[in-house]
N, C-alpha and C positions, 0 to 999 in steps of 0.2 A: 504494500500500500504506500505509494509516493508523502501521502499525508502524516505519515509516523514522523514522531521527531527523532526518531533515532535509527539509525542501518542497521538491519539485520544482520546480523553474522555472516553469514554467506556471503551478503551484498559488500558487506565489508572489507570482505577476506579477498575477494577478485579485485576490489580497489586498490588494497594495498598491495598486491601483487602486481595492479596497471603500476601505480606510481616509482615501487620499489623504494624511495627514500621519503623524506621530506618535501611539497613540492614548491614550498618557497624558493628564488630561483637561489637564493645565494644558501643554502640552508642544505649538508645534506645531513641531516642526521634521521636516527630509526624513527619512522613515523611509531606513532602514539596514541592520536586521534585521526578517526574518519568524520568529516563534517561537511557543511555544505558549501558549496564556494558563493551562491545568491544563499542566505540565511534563511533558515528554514523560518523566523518570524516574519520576513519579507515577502513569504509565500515561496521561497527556495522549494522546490521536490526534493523528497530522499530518494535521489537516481542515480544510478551510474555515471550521467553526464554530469551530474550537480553536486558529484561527492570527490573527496579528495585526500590522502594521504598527509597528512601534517605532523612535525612533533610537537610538543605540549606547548613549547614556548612563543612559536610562529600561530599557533591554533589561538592560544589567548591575545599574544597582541593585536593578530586580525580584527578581535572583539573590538577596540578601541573604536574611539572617532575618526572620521578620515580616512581608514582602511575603505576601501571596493574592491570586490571582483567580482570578474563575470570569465563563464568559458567562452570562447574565441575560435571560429574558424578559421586552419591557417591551411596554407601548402602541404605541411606534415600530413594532415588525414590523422595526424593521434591528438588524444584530449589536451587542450590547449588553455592554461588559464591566464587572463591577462588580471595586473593586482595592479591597483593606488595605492601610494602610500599617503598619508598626512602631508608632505613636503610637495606632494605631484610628480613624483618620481612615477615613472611605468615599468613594468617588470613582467615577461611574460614567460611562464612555465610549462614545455612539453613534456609530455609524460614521456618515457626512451623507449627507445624501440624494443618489442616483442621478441627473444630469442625465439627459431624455429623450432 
């Protein structure tokens, strides 16, 4: 159900397997949290498109004022999320590519 505020385990477990680290871009440490990249009180879905690998530190400061993100279509064709910061910095993070 898109409307839960929380990911399923499963739903989970395949995100952090897309993302494999942290996906803040400067960040790689072990994700920690799965969350939404549109906030699920913003009307964010719990989806695969809408969720994303973080670790604890980059997950709460997102909370702040001034943080946005949205996912991003790019040339990649992989999950692509573009972040504000407070300062108007732009940052954007592809998920890595898929071993065969």
């Amino acid at each position: 159900d898109s409307r839960q505020r929380l990911f399923p385990d499963g739903l989970a477990e395949v995100i952090r397997v897309r993302d494999r680290y942290c996906r803040t871009p400067y960040c790689d440490a072990p994700i920690a949290h799965t969350d939404h990249v549109t906030p699920h009180a913003k009307g964010g879905p719990t989806s695969f498109e809408n969720g994303q690998g973080l670790c604890a530190a980059c997950n709460y400061a997102k909370e702040a004022p001034g943080w946005r993100s949205a996912t991003v279509d790019d040339e990649s064709g992989r999950h692509t999320v573009e972040t504000r910061t407070p300062t108007g910095h732009v940052h954007r993070s592809t998920a890595p590519n898929q071993a065969a």
